[in-house]
ZATI-110095 format. One record per residue: x, y, z of N, C-alpha, C in turn; residue in three letters. Coordinates in steps of 0.1 Angstrom, whole numbers, padded with zeros to 4 digits, always signed. Each point is the difference from the previous one (the first is absolute). Layout:
REM residues N
XYZXYZXYZALA...
//
This chain:
REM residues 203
+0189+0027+0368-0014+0004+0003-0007+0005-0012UNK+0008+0009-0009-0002+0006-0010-0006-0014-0008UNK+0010-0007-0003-0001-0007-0010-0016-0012+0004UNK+0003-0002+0009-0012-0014+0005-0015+0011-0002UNK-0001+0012+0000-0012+0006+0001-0005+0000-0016UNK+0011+0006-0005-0002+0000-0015-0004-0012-0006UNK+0007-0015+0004-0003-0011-0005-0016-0004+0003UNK-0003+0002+0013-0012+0000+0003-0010+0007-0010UNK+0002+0010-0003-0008+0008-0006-0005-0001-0013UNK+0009-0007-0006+0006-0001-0013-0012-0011-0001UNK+0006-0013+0009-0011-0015-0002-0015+0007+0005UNK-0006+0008+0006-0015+0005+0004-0001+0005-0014UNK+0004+0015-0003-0002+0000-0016+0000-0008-0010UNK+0007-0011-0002-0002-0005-0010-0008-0013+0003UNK-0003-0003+0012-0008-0012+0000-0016+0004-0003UNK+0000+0014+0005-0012+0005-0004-0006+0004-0013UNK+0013+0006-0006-0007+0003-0014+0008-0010-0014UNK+0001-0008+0003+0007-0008-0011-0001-0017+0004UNK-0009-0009-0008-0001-0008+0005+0011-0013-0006UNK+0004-0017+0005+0008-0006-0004-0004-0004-0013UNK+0008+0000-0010-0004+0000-0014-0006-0019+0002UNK+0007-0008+0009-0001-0011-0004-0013-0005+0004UNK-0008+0003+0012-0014+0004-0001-0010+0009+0003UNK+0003+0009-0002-0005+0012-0004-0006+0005+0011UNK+0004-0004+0013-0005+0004+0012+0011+0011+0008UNK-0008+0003+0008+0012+0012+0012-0004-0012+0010UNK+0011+0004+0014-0001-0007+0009-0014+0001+0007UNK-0013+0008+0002-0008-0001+0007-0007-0010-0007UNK-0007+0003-0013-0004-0013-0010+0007-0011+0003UNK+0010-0005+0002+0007-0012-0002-0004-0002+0015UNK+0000+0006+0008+0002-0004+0016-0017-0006+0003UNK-0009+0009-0010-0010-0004+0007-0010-0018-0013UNK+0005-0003-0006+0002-0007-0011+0002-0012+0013UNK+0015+0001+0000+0006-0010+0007-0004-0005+0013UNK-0004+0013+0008-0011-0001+0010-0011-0012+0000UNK-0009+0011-0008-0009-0012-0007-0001-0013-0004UNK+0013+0000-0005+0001-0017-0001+0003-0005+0008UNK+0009+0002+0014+0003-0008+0009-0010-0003+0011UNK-0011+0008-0001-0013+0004+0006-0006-0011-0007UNK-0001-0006-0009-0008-0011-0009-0009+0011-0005UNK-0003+0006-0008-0010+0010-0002-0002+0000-0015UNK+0003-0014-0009-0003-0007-0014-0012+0006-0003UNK-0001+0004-0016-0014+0001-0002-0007-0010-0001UNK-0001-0012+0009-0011-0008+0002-0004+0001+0015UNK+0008+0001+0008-0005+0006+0016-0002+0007+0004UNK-0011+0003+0007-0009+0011+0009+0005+0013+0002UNK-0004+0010-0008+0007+0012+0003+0002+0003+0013UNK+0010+0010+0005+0003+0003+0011+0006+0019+0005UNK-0008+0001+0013-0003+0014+0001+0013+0006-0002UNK+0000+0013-0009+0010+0009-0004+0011+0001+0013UNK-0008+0005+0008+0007+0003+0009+0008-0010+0009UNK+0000-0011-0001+0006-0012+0002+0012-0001-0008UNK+0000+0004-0010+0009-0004-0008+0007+0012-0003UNK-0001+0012+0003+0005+0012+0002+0011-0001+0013UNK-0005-0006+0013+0006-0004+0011+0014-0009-0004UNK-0006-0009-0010+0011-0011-0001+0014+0006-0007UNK-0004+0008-0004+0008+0007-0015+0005+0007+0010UNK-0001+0010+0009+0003+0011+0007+0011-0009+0012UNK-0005-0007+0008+0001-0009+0011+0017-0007-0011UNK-0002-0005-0007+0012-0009-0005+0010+0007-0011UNK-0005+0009-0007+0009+0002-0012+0002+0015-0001UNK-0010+0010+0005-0002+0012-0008-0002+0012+0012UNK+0005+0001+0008-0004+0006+0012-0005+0021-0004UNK-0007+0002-0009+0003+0011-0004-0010+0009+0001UNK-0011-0005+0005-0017+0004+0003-0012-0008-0005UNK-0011+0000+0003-0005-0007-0004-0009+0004-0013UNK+0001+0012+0002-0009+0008-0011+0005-0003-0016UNK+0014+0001-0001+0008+0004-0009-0004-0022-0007UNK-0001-0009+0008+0001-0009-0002-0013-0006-0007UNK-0007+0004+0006-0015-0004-0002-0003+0010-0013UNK+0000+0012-0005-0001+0003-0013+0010-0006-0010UNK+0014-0006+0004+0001-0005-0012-0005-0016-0001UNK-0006-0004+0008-0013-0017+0001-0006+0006-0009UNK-0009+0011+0006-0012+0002-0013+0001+0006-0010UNK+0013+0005-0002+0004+0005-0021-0002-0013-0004UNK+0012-0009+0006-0002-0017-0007-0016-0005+0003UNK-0008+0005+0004-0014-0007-0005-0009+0011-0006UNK+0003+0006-0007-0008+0011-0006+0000+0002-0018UNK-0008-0011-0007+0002-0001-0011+0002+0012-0008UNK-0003+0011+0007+0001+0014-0009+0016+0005-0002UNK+0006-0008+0012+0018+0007+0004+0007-0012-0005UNK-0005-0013+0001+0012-0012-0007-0008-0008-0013UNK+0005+0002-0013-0006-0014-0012-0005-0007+0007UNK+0015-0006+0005-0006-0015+0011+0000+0001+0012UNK-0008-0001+0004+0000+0001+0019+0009-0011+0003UNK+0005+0003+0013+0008-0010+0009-0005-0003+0012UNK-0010+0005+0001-0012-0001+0017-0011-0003-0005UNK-0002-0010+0005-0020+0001+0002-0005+0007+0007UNK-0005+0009+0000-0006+0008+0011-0017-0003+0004UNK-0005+0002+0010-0016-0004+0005+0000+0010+0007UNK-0013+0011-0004-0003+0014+0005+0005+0011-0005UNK+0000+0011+0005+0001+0015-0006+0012+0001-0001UNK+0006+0000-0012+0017+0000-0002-0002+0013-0011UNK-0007+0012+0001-0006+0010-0007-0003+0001-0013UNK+0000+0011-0007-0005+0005-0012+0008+0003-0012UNK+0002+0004-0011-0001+0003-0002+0003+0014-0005UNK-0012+0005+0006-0001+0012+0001+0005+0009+0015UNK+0008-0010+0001+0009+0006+0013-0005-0002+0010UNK-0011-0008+0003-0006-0002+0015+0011-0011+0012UNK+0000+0008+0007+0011-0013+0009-0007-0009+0001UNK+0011-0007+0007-0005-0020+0000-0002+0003+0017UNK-0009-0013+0002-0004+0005+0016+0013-0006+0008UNK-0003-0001+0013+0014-0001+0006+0002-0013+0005UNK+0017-0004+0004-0002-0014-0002-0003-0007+0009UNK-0010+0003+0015-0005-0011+0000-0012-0003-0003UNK-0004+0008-0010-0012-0004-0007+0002-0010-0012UNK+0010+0004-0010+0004-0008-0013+0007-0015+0003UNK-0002-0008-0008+0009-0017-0001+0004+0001-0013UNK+0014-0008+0000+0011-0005-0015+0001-0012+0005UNK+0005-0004-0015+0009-0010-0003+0005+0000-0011UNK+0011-0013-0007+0006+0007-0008-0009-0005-0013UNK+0005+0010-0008-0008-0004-0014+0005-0012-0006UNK-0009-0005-0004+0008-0014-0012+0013+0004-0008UNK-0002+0010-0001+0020+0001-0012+0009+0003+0008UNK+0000+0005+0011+0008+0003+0014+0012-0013+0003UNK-0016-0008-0001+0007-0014+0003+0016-0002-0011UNK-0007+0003-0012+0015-0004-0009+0008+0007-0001UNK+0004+0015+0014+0010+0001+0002+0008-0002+0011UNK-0007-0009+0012+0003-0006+0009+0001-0014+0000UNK-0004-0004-0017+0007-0020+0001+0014-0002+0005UNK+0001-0009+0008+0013-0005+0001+0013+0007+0010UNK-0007+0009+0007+0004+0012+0007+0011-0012+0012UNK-0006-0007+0003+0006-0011+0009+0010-0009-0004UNK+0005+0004-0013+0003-0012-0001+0016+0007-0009UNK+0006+0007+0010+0015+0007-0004-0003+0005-0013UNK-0011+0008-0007+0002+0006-0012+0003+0015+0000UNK+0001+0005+0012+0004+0013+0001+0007+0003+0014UNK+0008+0006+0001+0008+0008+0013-0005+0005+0005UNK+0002-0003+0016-0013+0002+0010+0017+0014+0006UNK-0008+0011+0012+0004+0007+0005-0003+0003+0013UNK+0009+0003+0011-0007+0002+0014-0014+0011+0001UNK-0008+0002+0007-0008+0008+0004+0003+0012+0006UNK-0013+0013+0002+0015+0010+0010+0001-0002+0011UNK-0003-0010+0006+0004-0001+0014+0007-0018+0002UNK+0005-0003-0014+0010-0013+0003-0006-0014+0003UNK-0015+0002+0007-0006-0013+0004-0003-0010-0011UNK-0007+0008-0014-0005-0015-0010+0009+0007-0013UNK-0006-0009-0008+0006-0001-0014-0010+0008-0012UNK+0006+0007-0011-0013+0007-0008+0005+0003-0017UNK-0005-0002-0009+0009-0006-0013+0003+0013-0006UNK+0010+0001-0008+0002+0013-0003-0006+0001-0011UNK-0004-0009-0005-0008-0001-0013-0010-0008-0005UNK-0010-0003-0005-0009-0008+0004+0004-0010-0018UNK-0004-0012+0004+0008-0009-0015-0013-0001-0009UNK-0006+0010+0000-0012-0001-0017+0003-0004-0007UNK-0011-0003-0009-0003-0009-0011-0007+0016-0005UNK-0001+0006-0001-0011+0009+0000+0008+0015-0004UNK+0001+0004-0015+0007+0013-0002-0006+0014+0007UNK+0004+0001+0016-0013+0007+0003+0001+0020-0002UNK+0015-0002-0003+0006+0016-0005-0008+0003-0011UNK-0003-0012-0013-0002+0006-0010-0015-0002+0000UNK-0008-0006+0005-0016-0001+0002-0006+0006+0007UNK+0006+0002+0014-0007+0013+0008+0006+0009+0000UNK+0014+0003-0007+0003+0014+0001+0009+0006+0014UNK-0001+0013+0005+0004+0005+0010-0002+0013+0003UNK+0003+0006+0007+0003+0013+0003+0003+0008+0019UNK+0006+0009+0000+0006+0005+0011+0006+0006+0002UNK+0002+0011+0010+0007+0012+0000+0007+0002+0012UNK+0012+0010-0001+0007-0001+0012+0010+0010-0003UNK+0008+0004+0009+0007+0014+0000+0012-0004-0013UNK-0001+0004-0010+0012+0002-0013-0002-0012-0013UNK-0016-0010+0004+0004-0009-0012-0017+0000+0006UNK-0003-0011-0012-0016-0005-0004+0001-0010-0008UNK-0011-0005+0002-0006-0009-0011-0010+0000-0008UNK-0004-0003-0008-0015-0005-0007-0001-0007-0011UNK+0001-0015+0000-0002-0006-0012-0007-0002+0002UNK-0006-0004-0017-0016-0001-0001-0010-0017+0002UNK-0007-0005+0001-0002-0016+0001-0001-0002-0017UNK-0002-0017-0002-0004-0004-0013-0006-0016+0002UNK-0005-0001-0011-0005-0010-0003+0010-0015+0005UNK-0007-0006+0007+0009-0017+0005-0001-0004-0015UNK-0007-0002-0007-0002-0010-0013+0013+0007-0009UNK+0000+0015-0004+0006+0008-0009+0014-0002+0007UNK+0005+0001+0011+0013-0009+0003+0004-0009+0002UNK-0007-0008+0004+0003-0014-0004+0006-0003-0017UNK-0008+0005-0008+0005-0001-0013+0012+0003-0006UNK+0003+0011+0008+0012+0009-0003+0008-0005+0009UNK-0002-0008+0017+0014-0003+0004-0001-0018-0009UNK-0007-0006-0007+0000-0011-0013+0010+0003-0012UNK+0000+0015-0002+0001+0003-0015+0019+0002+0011UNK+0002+0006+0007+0011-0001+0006+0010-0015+0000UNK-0008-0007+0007+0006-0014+0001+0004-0002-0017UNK-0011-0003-0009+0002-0004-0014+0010+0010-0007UNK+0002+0011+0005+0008+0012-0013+0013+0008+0017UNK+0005-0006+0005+0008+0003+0010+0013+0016-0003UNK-0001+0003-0014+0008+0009-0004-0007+0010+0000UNK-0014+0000-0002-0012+0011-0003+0001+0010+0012UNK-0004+0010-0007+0000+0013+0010-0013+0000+0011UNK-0001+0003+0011-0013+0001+0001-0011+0012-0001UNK+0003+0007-0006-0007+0008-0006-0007-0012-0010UNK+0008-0009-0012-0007-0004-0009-0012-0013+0005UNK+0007-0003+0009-0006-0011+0010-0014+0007+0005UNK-0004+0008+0006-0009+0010+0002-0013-0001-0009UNK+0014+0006-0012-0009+0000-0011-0008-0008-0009UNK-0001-0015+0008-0002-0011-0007-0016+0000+0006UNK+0003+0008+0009-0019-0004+0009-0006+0014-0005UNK+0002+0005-0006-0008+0010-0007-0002+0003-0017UNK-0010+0009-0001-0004+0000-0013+0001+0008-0007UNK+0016+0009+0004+0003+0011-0005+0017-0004-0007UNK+0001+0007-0008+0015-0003-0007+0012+0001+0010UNK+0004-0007-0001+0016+0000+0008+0009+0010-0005UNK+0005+0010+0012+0007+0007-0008+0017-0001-0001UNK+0002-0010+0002+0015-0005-0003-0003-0011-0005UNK
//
């Protein structure tokens, strides 16, 4: 009993404050992402009410409240919280200056155009799918990006004994650097880094 509580506890902390390095998402991000796309909710079709899509998320993958779900939709559409958004958002998704976003069934999403390039191909065996918590459908443990989204939007999160906070960066400025990687495969990446800036390398 001991032990199954602690394991429990262990996966809630850390899914909360430490996201998967390989796309830089926690499970509620990735749940509501993948949501979204099985919803058809492409940035070329019709946005669709928040709260609809809070349901779908909650109802199939994420049974954990709806509150907790729907603020992390609108971090991902709030150019002030992500470089790149991964939501389209339509309506009061707030400020700012801290003004809340109105509630969801007033707000509509869909997913942002870059979203999409981390859900290419999702169908097509490029990542390991995992049961649900109640066994009925299937849900990927990782989403197969094209899209460095650890090192572009960054992260952050907190939870009883660990945290996070990396910072975002420039798509262009890594790209060049995961280039200068491919071409120089021995290089540090510190020096790699240092290829997109205009300051001396210090190794």
């Amino acid at each position: 009993m001991r032990s199954s509580y602690l394991d429990y506890a262990m996966s809630v902390i850390v899914s909360r404050a430490l996201p998967d390095v390989r796309d830089g998402l926690k499970p509620v991000h990735r749940r509501i992402l993948y949501a979204m796309n099985s919803m058809g909710l492409t940035h070329t079709s019709p946005h669709r009410k928040s709260a609809r899509i809070v349901g779908e998320v909650l109802g199939k993958y994420h049974p954990h409240g709806d509150a907790p779900v729907y603020e992390a939709m609108v971090r991902m559409a709030q150019d002030f919280s992500m470089r790149y958004v991964l939501v389209d958002g339509q309506g009061n998704f707030g400020s700012i200056d801290n003004d809340p976003p109105a509630a969801m069934r007033y707000t509509e999403a869909r997913l942002a155009p870059i979203s999409e390039q981390m859900l290419v191909d999702i169908d097509k065996g490029t990542v390991d799918f995992m049961p649900n918590f109640d066994d009925s459908l299937k849900e990927p443990v990782v989403l197969p990006t094209r899209l460095p989204n650890l090192l572009v939007n960054g992260s952050s999160g907190i939870a009883v004994g660990m945290a996070t906070n990396i910072p975002p960066h420039n798509l262009g400025e890594v790209c060049e650097a995961i280039s200068y990687l491919i071409d120089n495969p021995d290089a540090s990446p510190r020096r790699a880094l240092a290829r997109t800036t205009t300051r001396p390398c210090p190794v």
